[in-house]
N, C-alpha and C positions, 0 to 999 in steps of 0.2 A: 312569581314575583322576581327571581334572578333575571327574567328574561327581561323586566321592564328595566333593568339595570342594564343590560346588552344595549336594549336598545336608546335608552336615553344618552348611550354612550357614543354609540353612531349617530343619534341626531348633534351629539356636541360636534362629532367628527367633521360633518355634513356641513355644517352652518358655518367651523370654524374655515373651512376649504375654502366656503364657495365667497365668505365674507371677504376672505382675502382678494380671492379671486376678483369682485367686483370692486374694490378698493383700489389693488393696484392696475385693475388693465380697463374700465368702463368710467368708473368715477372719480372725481378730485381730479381733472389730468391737466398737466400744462403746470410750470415752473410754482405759478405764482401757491400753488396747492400746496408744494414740496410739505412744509412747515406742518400742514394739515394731515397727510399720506402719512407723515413721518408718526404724528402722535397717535393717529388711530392705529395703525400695524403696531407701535409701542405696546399701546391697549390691549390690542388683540391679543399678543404675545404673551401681555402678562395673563390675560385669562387662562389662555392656555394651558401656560403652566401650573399656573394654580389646579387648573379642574386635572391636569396630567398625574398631578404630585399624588389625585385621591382615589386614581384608578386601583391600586393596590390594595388601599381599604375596604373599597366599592365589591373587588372580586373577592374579599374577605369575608364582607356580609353574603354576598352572594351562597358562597360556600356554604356559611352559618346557616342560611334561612334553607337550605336544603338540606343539611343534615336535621336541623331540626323539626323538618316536613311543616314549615310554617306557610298555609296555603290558601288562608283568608284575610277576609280585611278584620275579623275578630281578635284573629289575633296580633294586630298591628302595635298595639303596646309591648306585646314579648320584641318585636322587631325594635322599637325606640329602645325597650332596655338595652339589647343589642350594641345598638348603637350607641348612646351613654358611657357603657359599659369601654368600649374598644375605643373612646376617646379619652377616657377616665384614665384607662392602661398607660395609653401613652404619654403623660404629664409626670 
C-alpha cells in the first residue's frame, strides 16, 4: 500500500507538469486568452500547493502502514484510524 502512495504521488507530479505544459505553450494562446492563462496557472498553483503541503503526512502513513505490516484491504479500517488519528494530533 506505501507504493500506491508513490505512485499516486507521481501521477500528481505527471498531470500537474504536463497541465502546465499544455496551458502555457499549446492552449488559450494569443492576448486576448491572457485573463484566462492567468486564472488557470492561479489554480493550478494553488492545487499544487495544497496536495505539496500533504506530502509529509502521505510519507508518514506510508511509514506507519509499514511498520504496522498493514497489507490488505481488511485491514483498511486500522489505515482510517490512522489517518483520523494524525489529523486528530495535529488540531
Amino acid at each position: 500500500m506505501p507504493e500506491h502512495i508513490e505512485l499516486m504521488k507521481k501521477m500528481f507530479e505527471h498531470s500537474i507538469y504536463w497541465a502546465k505544459d499544455i496551458v502555457n505553450h499549446f492552449y488559450l494562446k494569443g492576448p486576448q486568452y491572457w485573463p484566462v492563462r492567468v486564472a488557470v496557472n492561479y489554480f493550478m498553483n494553488y492545487v499544487e500547493k495544497r496536495v505539496r503541503a500533504l506530502y509529509d503526512r502521505l510519507d508518514q502513513i506510508a511509514a506507519e502502514i509499514k511498520n504496522r505490516k498493514l497489507v490488505s484491504k481488511v485491514e483498511a479500517p486500522k489505515l482510517m484510524e490512522l489517518y483520523t488519528s494524525s489529523s486528530e494530533e495535529e488540531e
